[in-house]
C-alpha positions as CSV (number, residue, x, y, z in Angstrom):
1,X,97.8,0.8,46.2
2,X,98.6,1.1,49.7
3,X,98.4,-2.5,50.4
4,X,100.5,-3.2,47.5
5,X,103.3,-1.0,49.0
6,X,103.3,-2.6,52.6
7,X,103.4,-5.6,50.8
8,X,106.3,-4.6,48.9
9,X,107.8,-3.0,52.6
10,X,107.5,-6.6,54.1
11,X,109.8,-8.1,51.4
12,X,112.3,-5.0,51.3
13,X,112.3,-4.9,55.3
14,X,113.0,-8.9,55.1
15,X,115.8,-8.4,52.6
16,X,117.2,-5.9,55.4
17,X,116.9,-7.8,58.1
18,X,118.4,-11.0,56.6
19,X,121.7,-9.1,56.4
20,X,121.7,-7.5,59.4
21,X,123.8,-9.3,62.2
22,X,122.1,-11.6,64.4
23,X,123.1,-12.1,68.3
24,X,123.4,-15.4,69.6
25,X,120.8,-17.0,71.9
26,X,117.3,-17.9,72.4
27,X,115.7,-14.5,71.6
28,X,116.7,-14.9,67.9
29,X,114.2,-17.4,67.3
30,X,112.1,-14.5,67.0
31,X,113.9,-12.6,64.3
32,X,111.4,-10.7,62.3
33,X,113.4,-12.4,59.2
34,X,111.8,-15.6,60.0
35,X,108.5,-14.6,59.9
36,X,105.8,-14.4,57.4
37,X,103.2,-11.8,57.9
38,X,102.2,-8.5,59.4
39,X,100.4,-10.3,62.5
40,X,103.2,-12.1,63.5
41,X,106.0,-9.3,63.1
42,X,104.0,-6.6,64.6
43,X,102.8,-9.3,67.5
44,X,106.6,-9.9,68.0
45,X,107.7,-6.4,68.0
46,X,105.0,-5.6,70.8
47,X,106.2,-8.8,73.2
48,X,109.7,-7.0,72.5
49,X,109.1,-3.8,73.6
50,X,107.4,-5.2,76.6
51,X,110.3,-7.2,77.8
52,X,113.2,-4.2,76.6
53,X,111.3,-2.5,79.8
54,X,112.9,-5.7,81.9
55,X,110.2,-6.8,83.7
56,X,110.1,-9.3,86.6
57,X,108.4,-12.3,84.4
58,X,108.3,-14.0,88.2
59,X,105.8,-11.8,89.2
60,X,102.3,-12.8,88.8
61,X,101.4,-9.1,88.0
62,X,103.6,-6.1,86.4
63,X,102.2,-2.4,86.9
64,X,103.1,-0.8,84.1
65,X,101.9,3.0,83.0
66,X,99.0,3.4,81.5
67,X,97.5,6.6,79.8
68,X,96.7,10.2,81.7
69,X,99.4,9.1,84.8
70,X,97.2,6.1,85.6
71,X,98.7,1.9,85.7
72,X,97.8,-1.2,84.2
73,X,98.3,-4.6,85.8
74,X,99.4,-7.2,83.1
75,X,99.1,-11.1,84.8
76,X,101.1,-13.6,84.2
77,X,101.8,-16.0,82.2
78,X,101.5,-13.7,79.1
79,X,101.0,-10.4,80.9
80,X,99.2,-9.4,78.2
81,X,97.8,-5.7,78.2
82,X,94.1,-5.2,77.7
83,X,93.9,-3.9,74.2
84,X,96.1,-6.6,73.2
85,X,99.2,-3.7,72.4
86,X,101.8,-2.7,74.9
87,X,103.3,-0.2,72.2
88,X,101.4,2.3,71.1
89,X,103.8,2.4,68.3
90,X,102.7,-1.4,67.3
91,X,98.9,-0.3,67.9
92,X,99.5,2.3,65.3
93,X,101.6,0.1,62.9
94,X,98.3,-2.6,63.3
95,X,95.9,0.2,62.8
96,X,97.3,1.2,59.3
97,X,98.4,-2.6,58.0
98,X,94.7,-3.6,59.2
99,X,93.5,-0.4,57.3
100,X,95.4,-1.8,54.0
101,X,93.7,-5.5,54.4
102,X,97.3,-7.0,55.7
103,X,95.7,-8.4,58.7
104,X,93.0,-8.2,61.9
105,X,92.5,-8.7,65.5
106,X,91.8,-12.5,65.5
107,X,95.1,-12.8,63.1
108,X,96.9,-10.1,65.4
109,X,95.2,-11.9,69.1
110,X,96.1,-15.3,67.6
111,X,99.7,-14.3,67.3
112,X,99.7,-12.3,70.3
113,X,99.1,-15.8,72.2
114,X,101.6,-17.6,70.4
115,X,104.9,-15.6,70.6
116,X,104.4,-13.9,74.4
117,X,104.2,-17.4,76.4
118,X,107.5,-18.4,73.9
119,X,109.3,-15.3,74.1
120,X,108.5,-14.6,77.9
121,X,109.9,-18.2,78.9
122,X,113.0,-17.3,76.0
123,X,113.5,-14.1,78.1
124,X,113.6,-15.1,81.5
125,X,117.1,-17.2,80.3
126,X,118.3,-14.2,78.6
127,X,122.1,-13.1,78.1
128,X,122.8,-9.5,77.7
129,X,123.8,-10.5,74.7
130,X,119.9,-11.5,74.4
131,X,119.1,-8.1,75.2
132,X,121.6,-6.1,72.7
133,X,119.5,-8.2,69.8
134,X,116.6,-7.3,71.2
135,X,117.0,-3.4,71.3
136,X,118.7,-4.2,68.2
137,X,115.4,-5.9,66.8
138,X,113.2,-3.3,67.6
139,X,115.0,-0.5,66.1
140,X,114.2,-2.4,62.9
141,X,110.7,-3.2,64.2
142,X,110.6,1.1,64.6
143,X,111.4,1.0,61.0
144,X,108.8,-1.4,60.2
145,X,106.4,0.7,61.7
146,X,107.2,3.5,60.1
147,X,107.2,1.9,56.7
148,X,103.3,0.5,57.8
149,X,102.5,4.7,57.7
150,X,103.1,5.7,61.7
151,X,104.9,8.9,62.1
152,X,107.7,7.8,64.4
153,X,109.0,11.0,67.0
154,X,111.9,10.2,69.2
155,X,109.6,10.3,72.4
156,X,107.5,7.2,70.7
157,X,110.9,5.4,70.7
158,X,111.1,5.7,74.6
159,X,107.6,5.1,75.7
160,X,105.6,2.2,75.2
């Protein structure tokens, strides 16, 4: 049952996002609209709320905050954190669509690896019109989330 209804989410949430306006630039290559599964939305949305924090993709390592006032180095080239989520939203989102038989780690890791190198190099070129689709982007990716079962507060929206 529940599998069935994220199922139905993912085409509802694509029917959405298809009319929903699109900025112009490279960071719409990653519209959730153009992709296919669970993995590769919720792998896009976490790379997105990674780079909506404007990091330094020069620098071969980004301190970000970690859990209990502690930091996490992410290195370059994909700065990828070490339980493969940046937003704990996202990690949530993958825990119930996982839950529902919509996807798993090696699906999830595999997309992981192919969107961060793409969008990181897409970013590093990016407009501010880039960055308006982006926070635009994951407001829906919030609503995906929520749709996947996460109870979304307003302080999940501002921390990663």
């Amino acid at each position: 049952m529940r599998a069935a209804k994220l199922a139905s989410t993912a085409f509802a949430l694509a029917a959405v996002l298809w009319a929903s306006p699109a900025g112009a630039g490279r960071m719409t290559d990653f519209d959730l609209t153009k992709l296919d599964n669970w993995s590769d939305a919720l792998a896009v949305c976490d790379i997105t709320r990674f780079l909506l924090t404007d990091p330094d993709t020069n620098a071969d390592a980004i301190l970000v905050p970690g859990r209990d006032n502690t930091h996490i180095a992410l290195y370059k080239p994909l700065y990828a954190p070490p339980t493969n989520f940046f937003s704990r939203v996202m990690r949530d989102a993958f825990d119930h669509v996982k839950a529902a038989g919509l996807t798993n780690e090696d699906l999830y890791g595999r997309a992981r690896i192919h969107y961060a190198g793409r969008m990181i190099a897409a970013y590093s070129g990016a407009s501010l019109t880039d960055k308006h689709y982006m926070a635009d982007q994951m407001e829906l990716c919030y609503h995906l989330a929520v749709r996947a079962g996460v109870k979304l507060t307003p302080v999940m929206r501002e921390k990663p």
